[in-house]
C-alpha angles and dihedrals in degrees: 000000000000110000085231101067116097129184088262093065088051117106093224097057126097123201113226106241101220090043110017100181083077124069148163139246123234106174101120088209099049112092080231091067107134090010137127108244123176115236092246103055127118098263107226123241099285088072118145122178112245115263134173114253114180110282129150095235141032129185117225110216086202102053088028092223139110118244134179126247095262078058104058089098107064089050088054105152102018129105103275118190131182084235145317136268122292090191111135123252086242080063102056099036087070086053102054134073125256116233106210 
């Protein structure tokens, strides 16, 4: 595994749209399934580099917005996910730092 991959660059993780440095795991055989992980962590050995299946919608993590296929385009160059986190707030909020 090349030491520049990071769990961002994985197909199976979603960044979380209100704080997309965080993300989730969905990889049901990685021990992180269902789990907050931040972008930059090292992704685990069931990495797989992100790639485009044929789904109806994306998210772009630049625009912040969700687009359709014939869309892709217009969004060339930015971060482009099949989706983001569903994780709960109760769930990343376990995962960030307090800032007392």
């Amino acid at each position: 595994m090349d030491i520049y991959c990071k769990c961002k660059d994985c197909n199976y993780w979603l960044p979380l749209d209100v704080l997309p440095i965080l993300g989730e795991c969905r990889n049901l055989e990685s021990v992180n399934f269902g789990k907050a992980v931040f972008q930059d962590d090292t992704p685990c050995k069931n990495f797989k580099e992100r790639t485009f299946v044929d789904v109806e919608f994306y998210w772009c993590k630049d625009c912040r917005v969700t687009l359709y296929r014939e869309d892709l385009k217009l969004h060339e160059g930015h971060k482009i996910f099949i989706g983001t986190s569903t994780l709960s707030v109760e769930d990343v909020v376990e995962h960030t730092f307090a800032g007392d």
